[in-house]
N, CA, C and O atoms as a GROMACS GRO file, in nm:
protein
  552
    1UNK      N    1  -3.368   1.926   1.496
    1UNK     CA    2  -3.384   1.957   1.356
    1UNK      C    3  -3.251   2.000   1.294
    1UNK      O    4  -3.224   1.990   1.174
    2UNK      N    5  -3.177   2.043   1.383
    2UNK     CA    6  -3.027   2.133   1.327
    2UNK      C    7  -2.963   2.029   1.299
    2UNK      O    8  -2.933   2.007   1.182
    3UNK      N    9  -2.927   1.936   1.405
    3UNK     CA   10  -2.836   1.808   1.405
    3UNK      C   11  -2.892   1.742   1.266
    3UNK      O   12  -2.814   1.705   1.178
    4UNK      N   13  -3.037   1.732   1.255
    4UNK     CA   14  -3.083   1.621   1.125
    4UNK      C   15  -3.032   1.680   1.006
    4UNK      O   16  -2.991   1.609   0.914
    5UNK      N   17  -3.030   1.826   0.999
    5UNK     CA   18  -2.963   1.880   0.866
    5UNK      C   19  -2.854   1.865   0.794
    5UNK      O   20  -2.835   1.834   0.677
    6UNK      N   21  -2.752   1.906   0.924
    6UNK     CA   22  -2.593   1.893   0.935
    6UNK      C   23  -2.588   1.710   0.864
    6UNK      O   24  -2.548   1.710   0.748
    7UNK      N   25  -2.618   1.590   0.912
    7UNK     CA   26  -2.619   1.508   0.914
    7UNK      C   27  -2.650   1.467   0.742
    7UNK      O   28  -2.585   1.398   0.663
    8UNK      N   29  -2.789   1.551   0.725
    8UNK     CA   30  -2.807   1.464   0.577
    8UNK      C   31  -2.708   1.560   0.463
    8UNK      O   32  -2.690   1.499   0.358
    9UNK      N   33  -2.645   1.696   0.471
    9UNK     CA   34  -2.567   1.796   0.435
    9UNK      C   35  -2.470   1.693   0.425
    9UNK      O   36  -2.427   1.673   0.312
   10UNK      N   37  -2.407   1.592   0.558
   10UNK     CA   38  -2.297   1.558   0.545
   10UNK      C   39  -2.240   1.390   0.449
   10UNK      O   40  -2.137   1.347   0.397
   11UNK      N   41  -2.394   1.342   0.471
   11UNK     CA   42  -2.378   1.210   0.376
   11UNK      C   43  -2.398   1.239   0.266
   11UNK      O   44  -2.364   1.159   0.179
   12UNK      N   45  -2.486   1.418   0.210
   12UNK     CA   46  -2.444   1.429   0.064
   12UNK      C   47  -2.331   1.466   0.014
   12UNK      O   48  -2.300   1.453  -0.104
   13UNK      N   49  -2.276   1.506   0.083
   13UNK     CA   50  -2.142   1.598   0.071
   13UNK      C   51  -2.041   1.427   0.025
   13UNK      O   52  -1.972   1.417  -0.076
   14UNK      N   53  -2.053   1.348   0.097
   14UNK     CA   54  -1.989   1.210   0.111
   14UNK      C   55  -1.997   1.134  -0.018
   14UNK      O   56  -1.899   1.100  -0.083
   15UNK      N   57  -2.127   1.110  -0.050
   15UNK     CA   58  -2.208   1.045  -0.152
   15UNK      C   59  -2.134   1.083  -0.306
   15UNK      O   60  -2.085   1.007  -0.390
   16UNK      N   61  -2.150   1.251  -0.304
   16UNK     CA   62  -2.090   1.324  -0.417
   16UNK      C   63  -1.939   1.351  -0.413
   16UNK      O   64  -1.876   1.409  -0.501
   17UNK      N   65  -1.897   1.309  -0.314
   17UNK     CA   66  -1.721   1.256  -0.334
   17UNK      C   67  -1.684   1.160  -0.356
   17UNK      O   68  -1.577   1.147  -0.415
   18UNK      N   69  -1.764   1.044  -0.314
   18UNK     CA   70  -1.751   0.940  -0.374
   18UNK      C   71  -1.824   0.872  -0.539
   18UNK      O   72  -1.801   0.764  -0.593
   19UNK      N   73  -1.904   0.970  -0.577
   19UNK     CA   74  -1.932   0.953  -0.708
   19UNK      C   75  -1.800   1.011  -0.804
   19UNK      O   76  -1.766   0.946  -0.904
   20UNK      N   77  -1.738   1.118  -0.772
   20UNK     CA   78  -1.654   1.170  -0.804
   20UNK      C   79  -1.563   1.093  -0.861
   20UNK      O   80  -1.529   1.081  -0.978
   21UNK      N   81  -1.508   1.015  -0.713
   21UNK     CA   82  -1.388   0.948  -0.722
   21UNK      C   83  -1.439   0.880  -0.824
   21UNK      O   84  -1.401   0.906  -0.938
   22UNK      N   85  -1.558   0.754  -0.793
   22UNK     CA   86  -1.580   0.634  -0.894
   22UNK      C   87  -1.546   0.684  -1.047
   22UNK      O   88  -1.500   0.609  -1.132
   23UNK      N   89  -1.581   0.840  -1.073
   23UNK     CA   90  -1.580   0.898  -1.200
   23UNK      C   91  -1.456   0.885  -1.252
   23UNK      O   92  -1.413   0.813  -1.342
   24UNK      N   93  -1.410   0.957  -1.188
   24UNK     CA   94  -1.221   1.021  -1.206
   24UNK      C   95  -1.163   0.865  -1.201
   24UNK      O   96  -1.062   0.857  -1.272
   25UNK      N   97  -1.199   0.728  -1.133
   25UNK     CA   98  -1.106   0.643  -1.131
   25UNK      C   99  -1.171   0.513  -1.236
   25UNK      O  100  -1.120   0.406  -1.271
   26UNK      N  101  -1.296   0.571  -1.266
   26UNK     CA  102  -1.301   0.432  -1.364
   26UNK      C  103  -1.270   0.418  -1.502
   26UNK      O  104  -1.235   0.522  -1.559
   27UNK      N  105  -1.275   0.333  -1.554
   27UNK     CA  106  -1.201   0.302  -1.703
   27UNK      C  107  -1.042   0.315  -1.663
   27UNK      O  108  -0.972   0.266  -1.750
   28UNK      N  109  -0.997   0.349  -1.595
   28UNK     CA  110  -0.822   0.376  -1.615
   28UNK      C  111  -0.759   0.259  -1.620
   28UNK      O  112  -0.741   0.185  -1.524
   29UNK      N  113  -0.738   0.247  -1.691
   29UNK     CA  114  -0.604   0.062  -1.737
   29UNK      C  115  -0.512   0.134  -1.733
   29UNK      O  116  -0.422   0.086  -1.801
   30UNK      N  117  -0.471   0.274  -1.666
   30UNK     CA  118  -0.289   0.252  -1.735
   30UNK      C  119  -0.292   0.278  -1.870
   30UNK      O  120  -0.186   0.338  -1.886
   31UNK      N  121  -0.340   0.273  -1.963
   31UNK     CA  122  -0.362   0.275  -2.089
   31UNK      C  123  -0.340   0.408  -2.159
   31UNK      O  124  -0.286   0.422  -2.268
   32UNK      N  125  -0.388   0.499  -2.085
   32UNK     CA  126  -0.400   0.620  -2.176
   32UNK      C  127  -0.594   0.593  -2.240
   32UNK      O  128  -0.696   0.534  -2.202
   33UNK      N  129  -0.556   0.666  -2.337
   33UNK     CA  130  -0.685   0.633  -2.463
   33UNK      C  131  -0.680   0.521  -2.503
   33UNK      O  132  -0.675   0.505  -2.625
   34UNK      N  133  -0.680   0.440  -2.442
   34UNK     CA  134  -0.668   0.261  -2.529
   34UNK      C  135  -0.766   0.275  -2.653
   34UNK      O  136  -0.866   0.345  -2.664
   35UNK      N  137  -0.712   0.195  -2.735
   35UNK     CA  138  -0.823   0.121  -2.816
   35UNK      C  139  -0.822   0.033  -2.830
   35UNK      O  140  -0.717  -0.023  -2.797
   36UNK      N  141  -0.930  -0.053  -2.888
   36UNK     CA  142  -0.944  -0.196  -2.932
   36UNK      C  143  -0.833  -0.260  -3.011
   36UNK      O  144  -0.772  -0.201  -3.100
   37UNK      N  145  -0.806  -0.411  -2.968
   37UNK     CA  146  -0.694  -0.468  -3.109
   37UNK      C  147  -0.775  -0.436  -3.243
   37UNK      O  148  -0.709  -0.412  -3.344
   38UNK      N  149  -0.882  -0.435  -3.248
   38UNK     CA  150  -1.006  -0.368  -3.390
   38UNK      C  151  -0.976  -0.252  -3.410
   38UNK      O  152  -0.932  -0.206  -3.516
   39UNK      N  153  -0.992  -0.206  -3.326
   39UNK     CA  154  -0.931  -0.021  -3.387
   39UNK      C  155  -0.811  -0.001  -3.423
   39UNK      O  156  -0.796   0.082  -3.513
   40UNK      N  157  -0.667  -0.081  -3.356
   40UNK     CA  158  -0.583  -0.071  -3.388
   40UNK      C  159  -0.576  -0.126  -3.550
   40UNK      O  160  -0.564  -0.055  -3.649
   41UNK      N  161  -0.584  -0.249  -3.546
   41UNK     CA  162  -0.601  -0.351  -3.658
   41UNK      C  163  -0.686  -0.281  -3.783
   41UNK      O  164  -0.697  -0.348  -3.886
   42UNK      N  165  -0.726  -0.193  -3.779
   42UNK     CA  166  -0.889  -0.145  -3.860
   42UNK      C  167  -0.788  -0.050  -3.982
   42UNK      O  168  -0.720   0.051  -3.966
   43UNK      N  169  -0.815  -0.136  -4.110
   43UNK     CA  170  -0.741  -0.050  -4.250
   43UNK      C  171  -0.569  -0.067  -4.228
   43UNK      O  172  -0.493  -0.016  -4.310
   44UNK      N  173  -0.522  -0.137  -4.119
   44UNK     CA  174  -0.381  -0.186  -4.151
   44UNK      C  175  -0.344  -0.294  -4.230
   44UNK      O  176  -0.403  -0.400  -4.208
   45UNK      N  177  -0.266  -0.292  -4.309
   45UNK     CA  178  -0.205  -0.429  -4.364
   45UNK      C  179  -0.112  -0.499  -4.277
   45UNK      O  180  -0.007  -0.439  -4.254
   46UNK      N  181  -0.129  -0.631  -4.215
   46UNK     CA  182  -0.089  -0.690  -4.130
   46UNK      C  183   0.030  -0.763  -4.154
   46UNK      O  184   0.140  -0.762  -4.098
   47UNK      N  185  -0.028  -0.841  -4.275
   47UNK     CA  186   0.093  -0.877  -4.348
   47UNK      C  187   0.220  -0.796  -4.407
   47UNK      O  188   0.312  -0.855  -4.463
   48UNK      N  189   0.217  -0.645  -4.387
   48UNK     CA  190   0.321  -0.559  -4.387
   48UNK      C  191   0.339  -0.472  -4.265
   48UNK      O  192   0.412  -0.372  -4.261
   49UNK      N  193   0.267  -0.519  -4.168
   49UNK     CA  194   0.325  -0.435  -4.053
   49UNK      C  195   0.477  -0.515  -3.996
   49UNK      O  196   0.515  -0.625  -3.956
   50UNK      N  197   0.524  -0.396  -4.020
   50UNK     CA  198   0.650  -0.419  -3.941
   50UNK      C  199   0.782  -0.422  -4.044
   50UNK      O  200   0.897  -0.462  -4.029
   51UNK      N  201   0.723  -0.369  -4.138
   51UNK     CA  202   0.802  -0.333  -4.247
   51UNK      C  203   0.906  -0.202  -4.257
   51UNK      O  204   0.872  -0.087  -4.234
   52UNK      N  205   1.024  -0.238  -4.292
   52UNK     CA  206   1.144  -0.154  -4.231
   52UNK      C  207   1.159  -0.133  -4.094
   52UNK      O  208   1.229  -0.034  -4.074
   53UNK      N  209   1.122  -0.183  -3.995
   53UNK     CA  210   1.110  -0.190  -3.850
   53UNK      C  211   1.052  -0.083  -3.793
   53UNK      O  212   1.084  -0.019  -3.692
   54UNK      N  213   0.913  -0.064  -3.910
   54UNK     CA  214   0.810   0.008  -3.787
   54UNK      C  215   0.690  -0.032  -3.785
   54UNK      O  216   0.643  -0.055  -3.896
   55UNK      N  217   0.607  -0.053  -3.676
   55UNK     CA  218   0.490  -0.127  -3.633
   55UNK      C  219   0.383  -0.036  -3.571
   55UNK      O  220   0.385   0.066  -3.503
   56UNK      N  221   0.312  -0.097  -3.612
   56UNK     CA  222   0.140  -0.030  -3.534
   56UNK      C  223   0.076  -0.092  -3.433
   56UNK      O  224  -0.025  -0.151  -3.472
   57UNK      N  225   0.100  -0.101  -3.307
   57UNK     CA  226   0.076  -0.138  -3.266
   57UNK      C  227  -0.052  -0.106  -3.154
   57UNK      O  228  -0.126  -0.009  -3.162
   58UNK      N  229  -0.061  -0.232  -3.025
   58UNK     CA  230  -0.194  -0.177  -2.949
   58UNK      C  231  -0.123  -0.163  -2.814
   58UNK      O  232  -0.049  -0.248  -2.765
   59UNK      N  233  -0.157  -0.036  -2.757
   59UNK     CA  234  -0.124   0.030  -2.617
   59UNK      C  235  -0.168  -0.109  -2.518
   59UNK      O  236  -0.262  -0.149  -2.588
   60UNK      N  237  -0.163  -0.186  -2.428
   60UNK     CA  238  -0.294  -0.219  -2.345
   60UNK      C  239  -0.259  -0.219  -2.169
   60UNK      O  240  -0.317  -0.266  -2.071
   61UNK      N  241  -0.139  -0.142  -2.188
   61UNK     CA  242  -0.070  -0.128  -2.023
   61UNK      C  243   0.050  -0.036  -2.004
   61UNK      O  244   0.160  -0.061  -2.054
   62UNK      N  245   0.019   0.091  -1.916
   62UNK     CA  246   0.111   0.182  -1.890
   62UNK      C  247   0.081   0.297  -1.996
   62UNK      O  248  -0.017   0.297  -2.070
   63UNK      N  249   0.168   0.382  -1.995
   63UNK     CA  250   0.122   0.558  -2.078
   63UNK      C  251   0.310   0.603  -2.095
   63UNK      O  252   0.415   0.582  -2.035
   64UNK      N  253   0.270   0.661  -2.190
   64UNK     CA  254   0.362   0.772  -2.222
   64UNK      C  255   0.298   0.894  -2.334
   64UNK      O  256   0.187   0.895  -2.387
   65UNK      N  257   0.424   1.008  -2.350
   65UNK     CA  258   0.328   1.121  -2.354
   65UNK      C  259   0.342   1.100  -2.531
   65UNK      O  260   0.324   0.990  -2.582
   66UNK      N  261   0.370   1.201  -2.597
   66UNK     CA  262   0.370   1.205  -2.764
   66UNK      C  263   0.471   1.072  -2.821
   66UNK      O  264   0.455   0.992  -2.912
   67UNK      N  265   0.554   1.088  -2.743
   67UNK     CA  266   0.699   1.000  -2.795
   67UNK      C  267   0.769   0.980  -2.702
   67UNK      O  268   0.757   1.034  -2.592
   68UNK      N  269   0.858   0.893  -2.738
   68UNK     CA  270   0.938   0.834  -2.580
   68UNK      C  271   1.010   0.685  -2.681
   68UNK      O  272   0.967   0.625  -2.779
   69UNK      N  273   1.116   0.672  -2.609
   69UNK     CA  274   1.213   0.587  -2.599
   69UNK      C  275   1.245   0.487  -2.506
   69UNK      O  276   1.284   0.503  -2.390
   70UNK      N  277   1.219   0.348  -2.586
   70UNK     CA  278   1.273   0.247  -2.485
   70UNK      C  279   1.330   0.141  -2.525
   70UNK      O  280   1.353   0.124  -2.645
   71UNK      N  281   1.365   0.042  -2.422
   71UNK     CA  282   1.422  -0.091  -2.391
   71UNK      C  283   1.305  -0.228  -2.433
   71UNK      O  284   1.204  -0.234  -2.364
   72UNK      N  285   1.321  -0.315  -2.528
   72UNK     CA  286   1.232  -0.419  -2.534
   72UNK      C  287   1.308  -0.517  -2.392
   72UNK      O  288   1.422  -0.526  -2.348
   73UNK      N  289   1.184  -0.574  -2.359
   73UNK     CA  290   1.233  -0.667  -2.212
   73UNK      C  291   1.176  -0.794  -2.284
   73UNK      O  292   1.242  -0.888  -2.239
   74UNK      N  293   1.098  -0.834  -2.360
   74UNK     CA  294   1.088  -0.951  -2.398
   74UNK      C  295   0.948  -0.944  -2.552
   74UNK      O  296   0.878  -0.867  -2.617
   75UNK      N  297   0.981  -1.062  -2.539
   75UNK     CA  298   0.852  -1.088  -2.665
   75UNK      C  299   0.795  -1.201  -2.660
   75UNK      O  300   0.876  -1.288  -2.692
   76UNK      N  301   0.683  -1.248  -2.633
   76UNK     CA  302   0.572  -1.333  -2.554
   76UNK      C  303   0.433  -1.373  -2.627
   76UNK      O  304   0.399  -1.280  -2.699
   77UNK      N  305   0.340  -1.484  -2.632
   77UNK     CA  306   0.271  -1.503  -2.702
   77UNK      C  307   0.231  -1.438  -2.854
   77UNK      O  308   0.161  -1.347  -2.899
   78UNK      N  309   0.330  -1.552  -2.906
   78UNK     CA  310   0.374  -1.528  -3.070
   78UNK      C  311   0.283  -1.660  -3.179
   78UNK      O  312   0.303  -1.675  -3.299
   79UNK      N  313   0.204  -1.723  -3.110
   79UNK     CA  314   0.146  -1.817  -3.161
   79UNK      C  315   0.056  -1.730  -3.285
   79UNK      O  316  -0.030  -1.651  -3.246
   80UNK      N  317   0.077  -1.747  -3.427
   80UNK     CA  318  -0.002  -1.711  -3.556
   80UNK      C  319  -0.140  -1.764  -3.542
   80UNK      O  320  -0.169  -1.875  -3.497
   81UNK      N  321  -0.231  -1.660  -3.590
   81UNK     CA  322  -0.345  -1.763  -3.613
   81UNK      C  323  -0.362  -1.788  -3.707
   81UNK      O  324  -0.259  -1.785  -3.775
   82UNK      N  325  -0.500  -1.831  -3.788
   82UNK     CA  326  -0.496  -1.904  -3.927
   82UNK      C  327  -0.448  -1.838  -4.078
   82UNK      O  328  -0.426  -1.892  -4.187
   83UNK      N  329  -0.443  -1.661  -4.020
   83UNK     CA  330  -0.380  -1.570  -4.154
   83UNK      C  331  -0.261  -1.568  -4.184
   83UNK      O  332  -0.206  -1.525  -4.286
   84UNK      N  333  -0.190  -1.652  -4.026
   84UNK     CA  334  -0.096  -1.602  -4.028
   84UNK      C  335  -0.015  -1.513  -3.936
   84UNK      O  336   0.108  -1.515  -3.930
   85UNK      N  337  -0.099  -1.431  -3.862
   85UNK     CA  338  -0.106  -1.342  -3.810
   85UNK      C  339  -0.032  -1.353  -3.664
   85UNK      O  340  -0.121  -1.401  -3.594
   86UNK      N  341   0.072  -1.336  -3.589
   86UNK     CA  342   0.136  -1.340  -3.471
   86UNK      C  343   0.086  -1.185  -3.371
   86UNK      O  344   0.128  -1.072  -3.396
   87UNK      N  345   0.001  -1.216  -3.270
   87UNK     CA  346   0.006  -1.055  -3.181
   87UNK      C  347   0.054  -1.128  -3.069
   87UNK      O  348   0.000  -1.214  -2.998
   88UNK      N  349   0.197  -1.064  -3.066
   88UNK     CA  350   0.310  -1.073  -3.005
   88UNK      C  351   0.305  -0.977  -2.895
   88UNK      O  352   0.327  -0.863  -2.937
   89UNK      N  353   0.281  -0.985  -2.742
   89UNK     CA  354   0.335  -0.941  -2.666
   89UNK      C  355   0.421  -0.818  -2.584
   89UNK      O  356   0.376  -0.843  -2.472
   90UNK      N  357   0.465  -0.763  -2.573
   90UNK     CA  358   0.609  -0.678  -2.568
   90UNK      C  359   0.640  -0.589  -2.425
   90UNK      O  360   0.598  -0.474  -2.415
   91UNK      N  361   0.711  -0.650  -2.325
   91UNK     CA  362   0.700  -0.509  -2.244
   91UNK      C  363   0.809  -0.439  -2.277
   91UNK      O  364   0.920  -0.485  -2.306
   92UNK      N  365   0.764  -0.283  -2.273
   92UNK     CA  366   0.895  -0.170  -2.315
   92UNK      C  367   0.933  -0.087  -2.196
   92UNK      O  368   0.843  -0.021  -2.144
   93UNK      N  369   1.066  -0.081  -2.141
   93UNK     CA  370   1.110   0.002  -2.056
   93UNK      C  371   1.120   0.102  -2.104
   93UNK      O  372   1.187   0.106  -2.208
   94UNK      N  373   1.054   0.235  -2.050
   94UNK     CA  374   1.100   0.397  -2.070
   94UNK      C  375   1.185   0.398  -2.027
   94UNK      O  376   1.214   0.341  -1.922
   95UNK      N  377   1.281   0.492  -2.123
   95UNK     CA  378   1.408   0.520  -2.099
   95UNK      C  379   1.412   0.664  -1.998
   95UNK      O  380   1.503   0.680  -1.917
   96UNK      N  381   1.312   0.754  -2.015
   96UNK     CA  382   1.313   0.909  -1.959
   96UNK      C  383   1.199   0.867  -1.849
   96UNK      O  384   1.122   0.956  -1.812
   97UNK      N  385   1.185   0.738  -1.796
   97UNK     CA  386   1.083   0.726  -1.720
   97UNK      C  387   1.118   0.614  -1.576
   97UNK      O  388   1.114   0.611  -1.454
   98UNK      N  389   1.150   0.540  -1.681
   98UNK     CA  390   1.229   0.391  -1.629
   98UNK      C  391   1.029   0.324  -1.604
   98UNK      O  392   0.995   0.277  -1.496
   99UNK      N  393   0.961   0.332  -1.686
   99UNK     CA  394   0.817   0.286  -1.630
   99UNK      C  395   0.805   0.200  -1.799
   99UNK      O  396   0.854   0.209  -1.911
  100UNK      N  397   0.696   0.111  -1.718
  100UNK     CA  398   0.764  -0.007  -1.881
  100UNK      C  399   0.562   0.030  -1.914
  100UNK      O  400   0.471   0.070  -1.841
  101UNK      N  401   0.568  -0.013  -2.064
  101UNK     CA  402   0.444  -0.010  -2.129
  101UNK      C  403   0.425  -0.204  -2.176
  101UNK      O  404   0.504  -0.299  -2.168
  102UNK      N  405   0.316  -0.194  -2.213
  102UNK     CA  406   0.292  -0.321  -2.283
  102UNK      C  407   0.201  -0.283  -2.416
  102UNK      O  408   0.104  -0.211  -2.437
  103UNK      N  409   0.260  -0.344  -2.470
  103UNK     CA  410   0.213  -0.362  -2.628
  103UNK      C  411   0.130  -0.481  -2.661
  103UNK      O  412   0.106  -0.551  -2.562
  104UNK      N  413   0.071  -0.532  -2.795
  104UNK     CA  414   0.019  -0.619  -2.840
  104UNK      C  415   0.090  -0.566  -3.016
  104UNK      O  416   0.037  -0.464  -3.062
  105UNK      N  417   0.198  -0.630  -3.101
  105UNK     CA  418   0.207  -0.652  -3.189
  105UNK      C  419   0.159  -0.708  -3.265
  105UNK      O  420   0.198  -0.824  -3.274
  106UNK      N  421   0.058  -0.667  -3.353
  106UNK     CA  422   0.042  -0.739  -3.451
  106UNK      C  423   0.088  -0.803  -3.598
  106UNK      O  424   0.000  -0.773  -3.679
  107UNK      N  425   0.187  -0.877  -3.657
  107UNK     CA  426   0.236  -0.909  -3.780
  107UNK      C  427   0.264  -1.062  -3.821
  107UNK      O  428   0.231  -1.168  -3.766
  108UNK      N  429   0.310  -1.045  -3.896
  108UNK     CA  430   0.310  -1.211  -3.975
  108UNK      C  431   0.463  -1.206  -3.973
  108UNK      O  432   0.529  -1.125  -4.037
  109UNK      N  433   0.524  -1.326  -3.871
  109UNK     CA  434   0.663  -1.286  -3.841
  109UNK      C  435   0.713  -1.348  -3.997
  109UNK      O  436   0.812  -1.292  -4.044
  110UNK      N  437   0.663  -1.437  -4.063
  110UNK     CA  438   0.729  -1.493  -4.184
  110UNK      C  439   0.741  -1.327  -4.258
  110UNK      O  440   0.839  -1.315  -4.332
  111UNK      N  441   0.705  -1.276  -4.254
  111UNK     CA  442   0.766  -1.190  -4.304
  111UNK      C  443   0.801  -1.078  -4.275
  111UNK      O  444   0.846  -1.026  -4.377
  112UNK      N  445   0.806  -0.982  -4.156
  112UNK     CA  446   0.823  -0.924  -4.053
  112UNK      C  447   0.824  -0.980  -3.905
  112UNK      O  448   0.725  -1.005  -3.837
  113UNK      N  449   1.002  -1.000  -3.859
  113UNK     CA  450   1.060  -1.064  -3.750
  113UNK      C  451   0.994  -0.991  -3.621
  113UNK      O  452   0.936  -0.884  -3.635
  114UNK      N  453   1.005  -1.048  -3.506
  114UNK     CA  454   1.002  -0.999  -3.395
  114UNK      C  455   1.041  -0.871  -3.328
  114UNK      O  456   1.139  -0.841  -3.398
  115UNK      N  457   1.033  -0.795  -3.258
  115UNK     CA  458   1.076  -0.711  -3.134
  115UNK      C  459   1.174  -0.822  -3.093
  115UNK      O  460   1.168  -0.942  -3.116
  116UNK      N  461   1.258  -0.754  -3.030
  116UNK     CA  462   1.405  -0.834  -2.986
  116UNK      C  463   1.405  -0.788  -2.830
  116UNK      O  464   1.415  -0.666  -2.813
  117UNK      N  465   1.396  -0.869  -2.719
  117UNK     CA  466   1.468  -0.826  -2.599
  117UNK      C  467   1.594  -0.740  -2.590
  117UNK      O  468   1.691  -0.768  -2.660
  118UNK      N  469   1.595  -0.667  -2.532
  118UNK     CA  470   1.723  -0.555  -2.585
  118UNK      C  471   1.709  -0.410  -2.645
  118UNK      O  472   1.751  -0.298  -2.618
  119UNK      N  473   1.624  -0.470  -2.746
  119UNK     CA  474   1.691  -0.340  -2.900
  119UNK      C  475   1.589  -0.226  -2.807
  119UNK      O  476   1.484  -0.234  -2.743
  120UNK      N  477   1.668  -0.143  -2.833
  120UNK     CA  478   1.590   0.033  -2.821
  120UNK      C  479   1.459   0.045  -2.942
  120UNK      O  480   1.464   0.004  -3.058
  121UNK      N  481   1.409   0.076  -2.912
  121UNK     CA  482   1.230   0.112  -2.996
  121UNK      C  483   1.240   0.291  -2.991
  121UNK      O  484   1.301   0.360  -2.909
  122UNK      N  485   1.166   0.334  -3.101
  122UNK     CA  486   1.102   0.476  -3.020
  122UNK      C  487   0.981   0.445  -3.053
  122UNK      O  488   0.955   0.380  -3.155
  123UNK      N  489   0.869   0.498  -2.949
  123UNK     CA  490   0.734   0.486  -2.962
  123UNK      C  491   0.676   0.605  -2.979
  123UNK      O  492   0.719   0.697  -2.910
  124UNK      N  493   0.600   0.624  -3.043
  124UNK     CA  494   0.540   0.761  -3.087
  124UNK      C  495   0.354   0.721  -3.127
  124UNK      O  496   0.320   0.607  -3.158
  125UNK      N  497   0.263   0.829  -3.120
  125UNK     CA  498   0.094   0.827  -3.059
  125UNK      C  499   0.085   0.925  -3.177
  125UNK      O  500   0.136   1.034  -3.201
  126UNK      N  501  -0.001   0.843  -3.242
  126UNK     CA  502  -0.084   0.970  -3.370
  126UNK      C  503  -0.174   1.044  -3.369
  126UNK      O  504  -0.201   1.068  -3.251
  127UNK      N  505  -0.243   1.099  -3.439
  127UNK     CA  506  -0.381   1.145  -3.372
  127UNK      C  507  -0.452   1.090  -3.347
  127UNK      O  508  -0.540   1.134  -3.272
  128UNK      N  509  -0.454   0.943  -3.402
  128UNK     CA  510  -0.606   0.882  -3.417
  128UNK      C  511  -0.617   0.808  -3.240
  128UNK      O  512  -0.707   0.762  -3.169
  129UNK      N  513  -0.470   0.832  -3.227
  129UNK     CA  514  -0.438   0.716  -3.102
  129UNK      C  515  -0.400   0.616  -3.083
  129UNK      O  516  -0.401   0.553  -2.977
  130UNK      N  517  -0.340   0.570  -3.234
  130UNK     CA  518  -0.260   0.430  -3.252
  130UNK      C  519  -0.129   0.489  -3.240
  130UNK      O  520  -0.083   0.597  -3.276
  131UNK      N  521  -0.074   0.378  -3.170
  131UNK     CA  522   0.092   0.361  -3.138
  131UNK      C  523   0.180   0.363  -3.225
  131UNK      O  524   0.105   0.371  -3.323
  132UNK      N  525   0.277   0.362  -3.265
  132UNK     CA  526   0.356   0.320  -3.388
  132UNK      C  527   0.487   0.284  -3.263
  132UNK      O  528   0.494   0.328  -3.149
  133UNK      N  529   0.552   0.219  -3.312
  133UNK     CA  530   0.735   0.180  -3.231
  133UNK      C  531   0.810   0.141  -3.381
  133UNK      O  532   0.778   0.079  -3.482
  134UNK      N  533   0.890   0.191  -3.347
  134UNK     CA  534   0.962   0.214  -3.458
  134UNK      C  535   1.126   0.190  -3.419
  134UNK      O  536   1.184   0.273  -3.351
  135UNK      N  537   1.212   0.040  -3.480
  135UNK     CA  538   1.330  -0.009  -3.430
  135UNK      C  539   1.441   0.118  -3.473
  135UNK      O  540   1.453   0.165  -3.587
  136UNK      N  541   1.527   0.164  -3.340
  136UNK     CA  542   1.637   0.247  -3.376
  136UNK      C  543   1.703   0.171  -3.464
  136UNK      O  544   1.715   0.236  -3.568
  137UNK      N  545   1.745   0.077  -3.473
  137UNK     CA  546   1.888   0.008  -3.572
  137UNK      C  547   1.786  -0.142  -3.627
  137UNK      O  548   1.716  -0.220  -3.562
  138UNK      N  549   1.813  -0.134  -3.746
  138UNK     CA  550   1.777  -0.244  -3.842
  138UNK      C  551   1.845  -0.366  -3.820
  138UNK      O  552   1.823  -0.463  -3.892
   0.00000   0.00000   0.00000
């Protein structure tokens, strides 16, 4: 009877560490608080994002904390759709991290250009939880 106790004590003990984990490890993309390209997108003007070289963009890989500084490494599926609309790509190297994020830009490059491989960004998190990156030099 002792042994049967210990035994079922020990697959609950098991059971509820492994619910745990599943807890603590699911949803995590790397992301932070992700939101939707909809949530991001939701009451922005698209056709002016990216105006004076700052953008709203969507988190969808890697974290950083309030603000942070980085390196653009490239800019990647830029195909417009019928508005017009280019969501462009972006991985960003942290500079205080060296750990890169990925973005989804959304804008109409005819009238707001690309993220540039190279240029320094600062990225900064609002309350709502949208991104903003914002080009050091014009």
């Amino acid at each position: 009877m002792h042994k049967k106790t210990i035994r079922i004590g020990l697959i609950v003990v098991i059971g509820l560490t492994l619910v745990l984990f599943v807890t603590l490890t699911s949803g995590n993309d790397g992301a932070g608080d992700s939101l939707t390209q909809e949530e991001v997108e939701s009451g922005l003007d698209l056709q002016k994002n990216g105006a004076n070289g700052t953008y709203t963009v969507n988190l969808i890989s890697g974290d950083f904390g309030q603000e942070s500084e980085g390196k653009v490494l490239n800019d990647t599926d830029c195909t417009p759709d019928e508005e017009g609309i280019s969501r462009c790509h972006n991985d960003i190297e942290l500079v205080d991290s060296n750990k890169e994020v990925t973005i989804v830009n959304p804008h109409n490059m005819k009238n707001n250009r690309c993220l540039r491989p190279g240029e320094t960004v600062h990225l900064s998190r609002s309350q709502n939880g949208k991104v903003t990156v914002k080009l050091m030099e014009l």
